[in-house]
N, C-alpha and C positions, 0 to 999 in steps of 0.2 A: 196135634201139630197146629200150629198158631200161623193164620193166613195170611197172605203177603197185604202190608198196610200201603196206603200212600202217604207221603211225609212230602211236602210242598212238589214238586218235577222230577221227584226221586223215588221209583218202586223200591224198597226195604220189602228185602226175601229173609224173613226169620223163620228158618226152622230150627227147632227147639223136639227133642225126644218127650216123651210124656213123664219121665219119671224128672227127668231135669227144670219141666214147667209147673210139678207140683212141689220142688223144692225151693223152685223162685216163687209161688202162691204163699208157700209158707211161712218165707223170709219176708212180704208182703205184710203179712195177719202181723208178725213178731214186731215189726217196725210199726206198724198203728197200734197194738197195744201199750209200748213202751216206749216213755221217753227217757229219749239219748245227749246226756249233755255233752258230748264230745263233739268239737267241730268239725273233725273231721269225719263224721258221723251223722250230718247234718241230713234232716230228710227233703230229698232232690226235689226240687218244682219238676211239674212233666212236660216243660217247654224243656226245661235243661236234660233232662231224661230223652225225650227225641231228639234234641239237637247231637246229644252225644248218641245215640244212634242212627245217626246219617253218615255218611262217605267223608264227613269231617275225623271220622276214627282212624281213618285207613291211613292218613298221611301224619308226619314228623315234620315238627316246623321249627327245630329248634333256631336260637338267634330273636335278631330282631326286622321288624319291617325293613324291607330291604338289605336286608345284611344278613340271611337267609344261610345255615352250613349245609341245604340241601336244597336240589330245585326243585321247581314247580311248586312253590308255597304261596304264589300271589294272592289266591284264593285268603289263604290266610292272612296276609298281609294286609287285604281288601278289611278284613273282621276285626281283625287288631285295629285297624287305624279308627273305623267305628267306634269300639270298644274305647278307645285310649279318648276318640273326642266327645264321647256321652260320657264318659269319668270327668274329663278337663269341664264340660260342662256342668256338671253335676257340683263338682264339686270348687268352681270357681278357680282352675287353675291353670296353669299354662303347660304342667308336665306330668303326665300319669305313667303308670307301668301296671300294666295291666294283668301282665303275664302268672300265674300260680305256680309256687315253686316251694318252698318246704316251711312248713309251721314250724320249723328248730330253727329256719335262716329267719323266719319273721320274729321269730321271738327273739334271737340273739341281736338283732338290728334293735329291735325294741330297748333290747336290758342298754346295748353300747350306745346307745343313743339317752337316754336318763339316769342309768346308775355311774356314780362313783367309783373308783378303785377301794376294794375293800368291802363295799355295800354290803346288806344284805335283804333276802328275799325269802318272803316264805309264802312255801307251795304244798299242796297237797302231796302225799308219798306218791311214788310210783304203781303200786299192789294196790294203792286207795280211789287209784282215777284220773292220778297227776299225770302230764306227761315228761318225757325223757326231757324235754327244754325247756322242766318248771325247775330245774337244780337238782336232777338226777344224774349223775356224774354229767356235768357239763365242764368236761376232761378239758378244753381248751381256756377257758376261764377259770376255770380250778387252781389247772397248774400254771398260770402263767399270777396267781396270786389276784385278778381282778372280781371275783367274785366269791361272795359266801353264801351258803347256802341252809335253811332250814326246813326240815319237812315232817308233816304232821299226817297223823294218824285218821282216818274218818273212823267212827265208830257208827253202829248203825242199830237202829233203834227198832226193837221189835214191836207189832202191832199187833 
């Protein structure tokens, strides 16, 4: 059993079975052995690891600052506006979105915003590492005719 930690004004009560803390030990070993080029995959900083284990889990904050579809998100709202003016600072600009929402919605923003009607793009296959929004039926650009798609094979080299 894994002893209750302090985390800034916040007792975090984790108990965890023993067979469930030697399969998170495991998954541990597997992710410092092997790199993962998937971004969504990406290995956590342990600021972002405790921050996502604090009472920030507990709550839904969908919306935006102030325009909240459920209450009691100030707290949140209080982080986002942080978050949105060290982006605007960062990055010298007057409007951020801060918010994380689908690697298929960032890419398809991406492709409508620089390709062409007709373009095309070549991505890894699917089976190979590519994901579903490198032109893996991207059914809505497909069939509406504004994208082509070509996908290629990794072949993998024995040592």
């Amino acid at each position: 059993m894994i002893k209750s930690k302090k985390h800034e004004n916040h007792t975090l009560s984790v108990d965890v079975d023993t067979e469930v803390k030697e399969i998170i030990k495991k998954e541990l070993e597997r992710q410092k052995r092997q790199l993962i080029l998937i971004a969504s995959e990406n290995f956590t900083s342990q600021e972002v690891i405790k921050t996502m284990g604090s009472v920030l889990t507990n709550k839904y904050a969908e919306g935006y600052p102030g325009f909240r579809y459920y209450a009691g998100c100030e707290n949140f709202d209080e982080i986002e506006k942080l978050a949105i003016n060290r982006a605007n600072q960062l990055f010298g600009s007057n409007y951020s979105n801060v918010q994380p929402h689908s690697g298929v919605n960032a890419n398809l923003a991406v492709y409508l915003s620089v390709l062409n009607c007709g373009d095309r793009i070549l991505s890894m296959n699917l089976r190979d590492g590519g994901h579903l929004s490198h032109g893996h039926n991207l059914l809505i650009l497909y069939h509406l005719n504004l994208l082509e798609t070509d996908g290629y094979q990794f072949h993998r080299i024995q040592f």
